[in-house]
C-alpha positions as CSV (number, residue, x, y, z in Angstrom):
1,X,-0.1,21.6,-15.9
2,X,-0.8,18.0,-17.5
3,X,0.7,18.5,-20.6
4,X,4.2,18.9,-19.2
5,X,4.2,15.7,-17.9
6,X,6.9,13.2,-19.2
7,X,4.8,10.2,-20.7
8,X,4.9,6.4,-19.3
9,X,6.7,5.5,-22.6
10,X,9.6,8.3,-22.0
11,X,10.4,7.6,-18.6
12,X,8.2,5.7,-16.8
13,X,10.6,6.6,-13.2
14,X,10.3,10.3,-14.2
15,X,6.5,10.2,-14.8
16,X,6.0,8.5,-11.2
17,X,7.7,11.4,-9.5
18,X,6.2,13.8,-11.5
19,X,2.7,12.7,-10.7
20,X,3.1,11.8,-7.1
21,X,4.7,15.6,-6.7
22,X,2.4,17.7,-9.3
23,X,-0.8,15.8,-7.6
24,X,0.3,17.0,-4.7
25,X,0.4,14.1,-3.1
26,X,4.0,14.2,-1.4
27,X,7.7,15.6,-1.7
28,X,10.8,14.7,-0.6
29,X,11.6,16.5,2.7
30,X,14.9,18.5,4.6
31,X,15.7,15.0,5.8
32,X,17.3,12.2,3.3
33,X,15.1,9.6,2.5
34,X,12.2,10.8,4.3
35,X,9.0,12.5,2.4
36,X,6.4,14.8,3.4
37,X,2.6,13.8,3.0
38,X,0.7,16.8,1.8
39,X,-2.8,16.8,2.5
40,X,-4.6,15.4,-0.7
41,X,-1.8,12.8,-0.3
42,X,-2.9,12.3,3.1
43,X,-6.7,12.5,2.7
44,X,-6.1,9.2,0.3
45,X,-4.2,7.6,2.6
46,X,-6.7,8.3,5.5
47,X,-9.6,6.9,3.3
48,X,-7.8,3.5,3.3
49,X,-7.1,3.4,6.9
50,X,-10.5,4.3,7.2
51,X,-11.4,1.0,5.2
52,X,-9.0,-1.5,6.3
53,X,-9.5,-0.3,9.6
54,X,-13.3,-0.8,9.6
55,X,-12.4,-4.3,7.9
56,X,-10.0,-5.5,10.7
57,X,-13.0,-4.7,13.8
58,X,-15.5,-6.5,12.0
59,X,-13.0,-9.5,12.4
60,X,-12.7,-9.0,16.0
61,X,-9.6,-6.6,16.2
62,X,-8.3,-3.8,18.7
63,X,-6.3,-0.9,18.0
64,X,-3.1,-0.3,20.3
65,X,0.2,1.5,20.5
66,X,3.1,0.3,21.6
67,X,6.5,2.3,21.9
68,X,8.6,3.9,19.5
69,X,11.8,2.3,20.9
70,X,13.1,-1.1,20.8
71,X,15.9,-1.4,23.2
72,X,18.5,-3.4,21.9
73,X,18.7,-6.7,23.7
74,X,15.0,-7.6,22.3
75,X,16.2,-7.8,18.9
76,X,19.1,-10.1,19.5
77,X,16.6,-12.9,21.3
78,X,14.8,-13.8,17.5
79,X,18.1,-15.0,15.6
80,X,16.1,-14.6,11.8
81,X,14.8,-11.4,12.8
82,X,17.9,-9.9,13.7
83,X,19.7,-10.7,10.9
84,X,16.5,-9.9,8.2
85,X,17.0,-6.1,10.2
86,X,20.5,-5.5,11.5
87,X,21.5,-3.7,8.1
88,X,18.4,-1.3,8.4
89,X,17.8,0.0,12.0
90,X,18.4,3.7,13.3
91,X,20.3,3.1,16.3
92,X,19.9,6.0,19.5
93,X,23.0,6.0,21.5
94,X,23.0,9.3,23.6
95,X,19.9,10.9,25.5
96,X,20.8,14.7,25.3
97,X,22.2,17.3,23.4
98,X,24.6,20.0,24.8
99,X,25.4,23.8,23.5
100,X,29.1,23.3,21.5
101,X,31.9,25.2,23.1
102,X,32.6,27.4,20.6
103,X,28.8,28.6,20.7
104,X,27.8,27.8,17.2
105,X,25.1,25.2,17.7
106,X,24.6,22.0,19.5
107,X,26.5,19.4,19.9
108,X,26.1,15.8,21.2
109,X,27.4,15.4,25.3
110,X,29.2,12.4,25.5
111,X,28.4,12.1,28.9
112,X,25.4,11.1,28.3
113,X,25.3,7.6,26.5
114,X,23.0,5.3,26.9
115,X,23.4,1.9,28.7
116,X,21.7,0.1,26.1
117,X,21.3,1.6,22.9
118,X,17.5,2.0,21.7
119,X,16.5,0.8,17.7
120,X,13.6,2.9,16.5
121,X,11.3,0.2,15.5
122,X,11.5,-1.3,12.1
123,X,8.7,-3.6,13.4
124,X,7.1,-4.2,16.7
125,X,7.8,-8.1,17.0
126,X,9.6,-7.6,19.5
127,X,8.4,-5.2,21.7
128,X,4.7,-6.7,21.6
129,X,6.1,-10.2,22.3
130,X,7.9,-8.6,25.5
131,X,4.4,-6.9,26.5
132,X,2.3,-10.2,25.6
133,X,4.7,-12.3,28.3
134,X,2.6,-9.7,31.2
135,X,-0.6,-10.0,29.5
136,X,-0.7,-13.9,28.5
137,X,-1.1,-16.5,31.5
138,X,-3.9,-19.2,30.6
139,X,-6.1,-20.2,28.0
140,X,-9.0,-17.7,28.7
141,X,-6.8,-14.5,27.8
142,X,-6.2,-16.3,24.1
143,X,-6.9,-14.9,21.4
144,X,-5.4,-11.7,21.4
145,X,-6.1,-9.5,18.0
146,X,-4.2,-6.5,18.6
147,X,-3.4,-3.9,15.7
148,X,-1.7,-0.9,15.7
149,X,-1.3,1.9,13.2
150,X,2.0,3.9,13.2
151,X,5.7,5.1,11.3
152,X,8.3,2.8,11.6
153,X,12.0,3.5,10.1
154,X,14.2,1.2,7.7
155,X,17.5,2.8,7.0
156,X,17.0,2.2,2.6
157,X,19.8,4.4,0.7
158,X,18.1,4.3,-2.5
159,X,14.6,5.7,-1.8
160,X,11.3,6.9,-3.6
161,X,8.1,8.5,-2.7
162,X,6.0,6.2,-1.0
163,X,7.4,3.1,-2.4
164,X,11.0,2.5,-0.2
165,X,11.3,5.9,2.4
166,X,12.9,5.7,5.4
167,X,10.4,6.3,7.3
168,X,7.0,5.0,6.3
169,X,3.5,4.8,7.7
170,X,1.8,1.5,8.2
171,X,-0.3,-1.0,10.5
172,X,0.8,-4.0,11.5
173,X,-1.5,-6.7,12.9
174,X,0.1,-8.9,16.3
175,X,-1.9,-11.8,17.2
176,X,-1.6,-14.4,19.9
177,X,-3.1,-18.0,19.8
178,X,-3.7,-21.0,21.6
179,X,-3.1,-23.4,18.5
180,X,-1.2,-23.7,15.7
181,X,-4.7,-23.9,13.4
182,X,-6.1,-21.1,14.9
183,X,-2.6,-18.9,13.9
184,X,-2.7,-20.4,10.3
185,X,-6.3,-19.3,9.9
186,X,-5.9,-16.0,11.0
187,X,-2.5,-15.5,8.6
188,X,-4.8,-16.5,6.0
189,X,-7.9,-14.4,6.9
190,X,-6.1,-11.2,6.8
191,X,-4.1,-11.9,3.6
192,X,-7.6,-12.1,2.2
193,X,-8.9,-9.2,3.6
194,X,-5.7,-7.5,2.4
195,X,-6.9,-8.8,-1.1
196,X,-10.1,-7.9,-1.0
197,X,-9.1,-4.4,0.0
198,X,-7.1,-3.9,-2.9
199,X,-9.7,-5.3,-5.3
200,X,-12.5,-3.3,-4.0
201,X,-11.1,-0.5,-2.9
202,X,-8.6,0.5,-4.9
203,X,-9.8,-1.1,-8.1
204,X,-6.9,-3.2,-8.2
205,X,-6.3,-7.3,-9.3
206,X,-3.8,-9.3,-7.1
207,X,-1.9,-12.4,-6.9
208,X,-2.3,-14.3,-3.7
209,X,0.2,-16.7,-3.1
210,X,3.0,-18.0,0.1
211,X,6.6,-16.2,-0.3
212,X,9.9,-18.4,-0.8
213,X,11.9,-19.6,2.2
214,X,14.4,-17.0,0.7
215,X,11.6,-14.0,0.3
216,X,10.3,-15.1,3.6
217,X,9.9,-12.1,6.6
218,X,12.7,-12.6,9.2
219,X,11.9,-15.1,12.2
220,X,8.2,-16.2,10.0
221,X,7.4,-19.8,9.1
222,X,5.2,-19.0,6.7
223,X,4.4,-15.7,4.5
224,X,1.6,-14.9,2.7
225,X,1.5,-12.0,0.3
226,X,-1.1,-10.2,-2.4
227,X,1.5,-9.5,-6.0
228,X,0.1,-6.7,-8.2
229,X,1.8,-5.8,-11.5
230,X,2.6,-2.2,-12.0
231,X,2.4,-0.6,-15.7
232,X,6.1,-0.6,-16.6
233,X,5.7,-4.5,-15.7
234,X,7.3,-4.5,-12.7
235,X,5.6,-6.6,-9.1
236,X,4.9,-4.9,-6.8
237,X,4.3,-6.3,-3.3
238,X,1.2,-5.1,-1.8
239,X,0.6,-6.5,1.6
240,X,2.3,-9.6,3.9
241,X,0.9,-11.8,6.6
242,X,3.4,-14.2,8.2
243,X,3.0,-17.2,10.3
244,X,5.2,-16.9,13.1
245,X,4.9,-20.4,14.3
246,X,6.1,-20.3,18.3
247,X,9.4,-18.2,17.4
248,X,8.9,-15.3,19.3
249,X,6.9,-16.5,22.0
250,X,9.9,-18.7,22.7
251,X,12.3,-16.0,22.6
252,X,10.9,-14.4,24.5
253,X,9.4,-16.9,27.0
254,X,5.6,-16.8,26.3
255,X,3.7,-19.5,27.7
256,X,-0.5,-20.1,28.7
257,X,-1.8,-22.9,30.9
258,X,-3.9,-25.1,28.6
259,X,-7.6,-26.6,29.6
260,X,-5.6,-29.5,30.8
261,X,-3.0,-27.5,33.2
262,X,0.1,-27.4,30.6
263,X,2.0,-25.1,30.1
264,X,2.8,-24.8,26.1
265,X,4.1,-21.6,24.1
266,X,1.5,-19.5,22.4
267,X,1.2,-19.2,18.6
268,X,1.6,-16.2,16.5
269,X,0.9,-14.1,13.3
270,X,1.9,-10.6,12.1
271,X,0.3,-8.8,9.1
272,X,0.9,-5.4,7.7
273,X,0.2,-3.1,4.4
274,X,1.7,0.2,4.1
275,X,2.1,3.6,2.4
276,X,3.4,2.0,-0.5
277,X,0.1,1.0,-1.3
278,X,-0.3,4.8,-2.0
279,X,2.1,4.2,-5.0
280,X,0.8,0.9,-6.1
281,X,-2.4,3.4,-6.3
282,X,-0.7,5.7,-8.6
283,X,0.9,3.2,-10.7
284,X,-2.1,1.3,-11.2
285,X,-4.6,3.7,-12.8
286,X,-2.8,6.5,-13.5
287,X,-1.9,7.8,-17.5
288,X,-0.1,10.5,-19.5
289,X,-2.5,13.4,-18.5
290,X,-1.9,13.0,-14.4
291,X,-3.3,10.6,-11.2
292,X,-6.4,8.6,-11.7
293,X,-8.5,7.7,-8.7
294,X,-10.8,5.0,-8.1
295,X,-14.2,7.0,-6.8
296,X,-13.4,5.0,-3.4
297,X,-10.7,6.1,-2.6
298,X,-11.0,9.8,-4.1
299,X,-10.4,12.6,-1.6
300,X,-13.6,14.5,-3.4
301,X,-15.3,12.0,-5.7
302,X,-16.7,15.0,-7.8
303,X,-15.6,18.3,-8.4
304,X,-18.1,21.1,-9.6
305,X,-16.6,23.9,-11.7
306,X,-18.6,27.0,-12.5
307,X,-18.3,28.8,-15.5
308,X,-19.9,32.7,-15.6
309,X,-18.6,36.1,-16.3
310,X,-18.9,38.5,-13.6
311,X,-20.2,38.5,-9.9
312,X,-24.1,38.2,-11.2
313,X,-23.6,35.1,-13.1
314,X,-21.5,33.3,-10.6
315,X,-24.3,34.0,-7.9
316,X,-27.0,32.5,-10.3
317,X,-24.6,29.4,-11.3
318,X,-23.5,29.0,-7.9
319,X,-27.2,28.5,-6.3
320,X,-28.0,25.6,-8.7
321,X,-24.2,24.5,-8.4
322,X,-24.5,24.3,-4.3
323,X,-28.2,22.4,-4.7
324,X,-26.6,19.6,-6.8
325,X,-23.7,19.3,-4.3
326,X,-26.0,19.2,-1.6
327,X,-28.3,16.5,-3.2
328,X,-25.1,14.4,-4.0
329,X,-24.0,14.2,-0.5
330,X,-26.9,13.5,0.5
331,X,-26.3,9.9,-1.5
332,X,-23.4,10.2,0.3
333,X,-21.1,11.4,-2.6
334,X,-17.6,13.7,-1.6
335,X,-18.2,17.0,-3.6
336,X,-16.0,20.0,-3.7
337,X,-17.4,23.5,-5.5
338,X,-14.1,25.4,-6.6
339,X,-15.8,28.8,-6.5
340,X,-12.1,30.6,-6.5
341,X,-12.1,33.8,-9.1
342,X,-8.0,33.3,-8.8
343,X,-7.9,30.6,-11.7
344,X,-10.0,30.0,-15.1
345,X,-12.0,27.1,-15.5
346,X,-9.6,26.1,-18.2
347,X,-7.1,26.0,-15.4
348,X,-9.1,24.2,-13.1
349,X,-10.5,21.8,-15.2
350,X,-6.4,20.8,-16.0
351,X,-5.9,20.9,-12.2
352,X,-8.4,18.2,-11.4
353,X,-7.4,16.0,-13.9
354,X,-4.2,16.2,-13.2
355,X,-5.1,15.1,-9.2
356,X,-7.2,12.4,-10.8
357,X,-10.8,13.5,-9.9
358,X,-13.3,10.7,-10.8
359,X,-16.0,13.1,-12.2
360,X,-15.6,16.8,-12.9
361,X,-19.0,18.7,-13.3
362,X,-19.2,22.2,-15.4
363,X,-22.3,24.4,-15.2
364,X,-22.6,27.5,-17.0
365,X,-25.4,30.1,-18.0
366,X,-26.2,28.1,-21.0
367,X,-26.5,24.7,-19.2
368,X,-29.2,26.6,-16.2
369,X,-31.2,27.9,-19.6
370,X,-31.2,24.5,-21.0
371,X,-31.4,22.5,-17.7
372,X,-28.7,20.3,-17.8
373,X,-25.0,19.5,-16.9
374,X,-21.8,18.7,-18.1
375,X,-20.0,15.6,-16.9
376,X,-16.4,14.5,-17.7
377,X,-14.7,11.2,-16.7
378,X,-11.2,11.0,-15.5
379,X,-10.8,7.5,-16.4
380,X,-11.9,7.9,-19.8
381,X,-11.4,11.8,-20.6
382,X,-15.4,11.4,-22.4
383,X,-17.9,14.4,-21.7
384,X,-21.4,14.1,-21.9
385,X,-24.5,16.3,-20.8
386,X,-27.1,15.2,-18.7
387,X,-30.0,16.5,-17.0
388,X,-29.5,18.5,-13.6
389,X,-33.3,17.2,-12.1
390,X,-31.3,13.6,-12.5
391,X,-27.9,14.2,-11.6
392,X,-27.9,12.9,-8.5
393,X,-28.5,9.3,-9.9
394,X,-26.5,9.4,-12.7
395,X,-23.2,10.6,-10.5
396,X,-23.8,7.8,-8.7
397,X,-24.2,5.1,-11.6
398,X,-21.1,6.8,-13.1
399,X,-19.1,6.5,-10.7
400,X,-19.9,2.7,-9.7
401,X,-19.0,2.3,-13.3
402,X,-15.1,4.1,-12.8
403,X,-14.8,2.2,-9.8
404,X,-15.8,-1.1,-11.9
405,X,-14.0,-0.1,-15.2
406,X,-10.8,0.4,-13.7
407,X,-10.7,-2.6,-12.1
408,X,-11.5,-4.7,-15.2
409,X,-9.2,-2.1,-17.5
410,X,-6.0,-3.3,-14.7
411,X,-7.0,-6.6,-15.0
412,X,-7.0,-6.7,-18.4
413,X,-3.6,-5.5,-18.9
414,X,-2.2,-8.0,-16.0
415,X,-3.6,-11.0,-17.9
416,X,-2.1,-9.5,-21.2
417,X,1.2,-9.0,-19.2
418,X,1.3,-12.4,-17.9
419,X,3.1,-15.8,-19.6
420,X,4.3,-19.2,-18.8
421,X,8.1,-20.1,-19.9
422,X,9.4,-23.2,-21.1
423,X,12.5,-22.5,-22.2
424,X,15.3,-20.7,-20.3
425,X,15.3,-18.3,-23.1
426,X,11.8,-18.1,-23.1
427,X,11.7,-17.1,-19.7
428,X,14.3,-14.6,-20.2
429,X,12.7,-13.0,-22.7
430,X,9.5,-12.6,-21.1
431,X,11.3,-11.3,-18.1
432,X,13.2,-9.1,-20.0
433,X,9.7,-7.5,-22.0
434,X,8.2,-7.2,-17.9
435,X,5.4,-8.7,-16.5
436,X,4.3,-11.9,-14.7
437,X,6.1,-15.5,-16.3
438,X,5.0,-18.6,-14.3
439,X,7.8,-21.1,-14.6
440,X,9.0,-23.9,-13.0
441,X,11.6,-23.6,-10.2
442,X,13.5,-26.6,-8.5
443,X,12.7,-25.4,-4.9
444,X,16.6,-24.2,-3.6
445,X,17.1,-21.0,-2.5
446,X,20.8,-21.3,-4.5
447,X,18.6,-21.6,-7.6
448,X,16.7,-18.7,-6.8
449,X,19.4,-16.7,-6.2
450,X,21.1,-17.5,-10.1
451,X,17.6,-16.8,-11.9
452,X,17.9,-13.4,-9.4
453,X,21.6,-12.8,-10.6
454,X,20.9,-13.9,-14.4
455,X,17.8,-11.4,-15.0
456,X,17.5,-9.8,-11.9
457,X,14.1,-11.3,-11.8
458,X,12.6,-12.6,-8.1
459,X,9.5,-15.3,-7.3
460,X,7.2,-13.1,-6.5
461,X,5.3,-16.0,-4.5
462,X,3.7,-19.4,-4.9
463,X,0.4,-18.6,-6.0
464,X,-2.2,-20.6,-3.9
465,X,-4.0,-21.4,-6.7
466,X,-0.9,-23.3,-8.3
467,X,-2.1,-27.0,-9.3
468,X,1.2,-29.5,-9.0
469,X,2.8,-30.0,-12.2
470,X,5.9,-31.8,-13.4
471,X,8.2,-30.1,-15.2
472,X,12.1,-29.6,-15.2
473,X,13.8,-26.2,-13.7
474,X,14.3,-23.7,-16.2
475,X,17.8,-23.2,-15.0
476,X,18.7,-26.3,-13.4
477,X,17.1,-28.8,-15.6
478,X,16.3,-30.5,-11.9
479,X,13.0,-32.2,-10.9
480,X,10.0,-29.4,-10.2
481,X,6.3,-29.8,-9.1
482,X,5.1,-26.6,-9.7
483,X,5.3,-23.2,-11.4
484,X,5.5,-20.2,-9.8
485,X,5.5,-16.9,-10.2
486,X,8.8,-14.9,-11.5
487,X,8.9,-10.9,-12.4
488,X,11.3,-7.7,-11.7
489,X,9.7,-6.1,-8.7
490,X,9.9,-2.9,-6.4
């Protein structure tokens, strides 16, 4: 299983697909640009929703739905956002399908168009603003913290598995506000939240930092993104929170009666991660032999694998195997026992690495005569044996240390994969190698788009923790204040 996979070095594209696919993770599906989720995909993808999700109530959010379809006319009232998704939307025009005449399958019945078409929402904006004018009239029904989870669709030609489909699963985050402040401060709690997600959870560092007027989300004043670099040294954007100033509750007439009796438009922010962090997950951790989880995250943190000869021996293994699982869940440890008599262990053990199993446990007649247990690491590949009275605790110190070691082995490579340019040929070089350059920029989007043009390279955002510092533009030889931060991306 592992050994056939094509190596980083080889083909870097090929080994993404191979993993996401041969994990089982997800495939591509009968419809173009759209991917199935298979369940040990899905069970990954549920633990962070699971996470985030507890994150966002502890900061005073609600979960909602809102519909599927956008009718046209909504987009058109935010001039930015239409333009930022006019190129992208799946547009419904008819309501019903009729039998063809001829009898050979169904055909479309043109009598029965639509009066407005309906977009299938590329993101909510719109729709929620339209709801919030019926559920916003004074002061006292400010804030509103409203998230939902759900699929949205973005017509992309080129696509890949989790990191640019079609269709995609997300949340996004719609919040109403009576001031400007209070907006700003929620844009920035939940672009730290998104950052601390990513750190603890899935073991990986990020760049926090406010997008370029040019990278900016359509019909935002401000964005905030996290920036994680994958292997091949390529961004990859993890995670956005935009400051939408009083845009779309002036589209779409918004307004609360202030303390004093004004009327004044409400304030607003939207926030949102997505599947793609499921490929940011692979990409991060994962090497030549298959997926590597962070024990967080892990479907099963810890896989036990007997290894007998015959139907005695596997009852005898199997009692001692089932009491260890049972006092590592008590610790509250994911363990599955892969008891199946269709595979070898040799088998197994190559399956579970390949689907990037934190810790793999082997138990054998040998290891019940001599009392102890075999342990691998997936993030490692070392085996040792300890002792089964004291398993329990050192499954758990073992995998704190994954969890910890991966994050510090990601961050390593980041800060190895990160420069400053001084030069224009500097900065193409770096660029050109892959992986973060801070440089200084002149500020114009025209600028922007030449360095983009020249080495297809994009700022990735302007790190918060920039300090001002003169310089000249790369490119432009103009007056700059800062650096930011430049890379090829996703």
């Amino acid at each position: 299983m592992a050994e056939k996979l094509t190596s980083r070095e080889q083909d870097y594209s090929q080994w993404y697909n191979e993993i996401v696919q041969g994990a089982g993770l997800a495939e591509n599906s009968g419809v173009r640009g759209c991917m199935v989720i298979k369940p040990y995909g899905y069970a990954i993808w549920e633990k962070m929703q699971a996470e985030l999700d507890r994150m966002f109530k502890e900061t005073g959010h609600e979960n909602a739905y809102f519909p599927l379809f956008i009718p046209k006319s909504y987009l058109s009232k935010e001039a930015d956002h239409v333009d930022g998704f006019a190129k992208e939307c799946a547009v419904v025009t008819h309501y019903r399908l009729k039998n063809a005449e001829d009898g050979k399958g169904v055909v479309v019945d043109p009598n029965a168009k639509l009066e407005e078409e309906l977009i299938i929402r590329p993101t909510s904006e719109t729709i929620i603003w339209d709801t919030y004018r019926k559920w916003i009239q004074s002061y006292r029904d400010l804030p509103i913290l409203v998230n939902q989870w759900a699929n949205v669709v973005r017509w992309e030609m080129r696509t890949r598995l989790f990191l640019r489909t079609a269709e995609f699963l997300w949340q996004e985050g719609h919040t109403a506000h009576a001031t400007k402040k209070e907006a700003i401060s929620e844009t920035e709690q939940m672009i730290n939240i998104y950052a601390e997600f990513a750190q603890d959870f899935m073991a990986m560092p990020v760049i926090i930092g406010l997008k370029s007027e040019k990278e900016r989300f359509a019909g935002a004043e401000k964005t905030y993104c996290i920036e994680a670099l994958m292997q091949d040294g390529k961004a990859l954007q993890a995670g956005t929170s935009h400051f939408l100033g009083q845009n779309f509750a002036k589209a779409f007439d918004v307004k609360f009666a202030t303390k004093e009796g004004k009327q004044e438009y409400v304030w607003a922010t939207s926030w949102g991660v997505s599947t793609r962090l499921m490929g940011a997950l692979v990409m991060s951790h994962s090497d030549d032999h298959g997926l590597v989880l962070p024990p967080k995250l892990a479907p099963y943190q810890v896989v036990i694998v007997p290894i007998y000869k015959g139907d005695d021996q596997l009852e005898q293994v199997s009692k001692v195997a089932l009491a260890v699982k049972e006092s590592l869940e008590l610790k509250g440890i994911s363990v599955k026992f892969d008891n199946r008599d269709t595979h070898k262990p040799g088998w197994k053990f190559a399956e579970y690495e390949l689907k990037g199993v934190p810790l793999r446990l082997a138990l054998g007649l040998r290891d019940l005569e001599n009392g102890t247990i075999e342990v691998s690491r997936r993030d490692t590949l070392d085996k040792e044996t300890y002792d089964i009275a004291d398993i329990d605790n050192k499954v758990e110190q073992l995998l704190d240390k994954i969890q910890e070691n991966l994050y510090k082995k990601a961050l390593a490579f980041r800060d190895s994969r990160t420069s400053r340019a001084d030069s224009k040929e500097e900065f193409i070089k770096l660029i050109e190698d892959g992986g973060f350059v801070y440089a200084h920029w002149d500020g114009t989007s025209e600028t922007e788009e030449l360095i983009k043009k020249q080495t297809k390279a994009t700022i990735r955002c302007i790190p918060l923790d920039t300090e001002q510092e003169s310089g000249v533009c790369l490119f432009t030889g103009n007056p700059s204040n800062m650096r930011v931060l430049f890379a090829k991306n996703y």
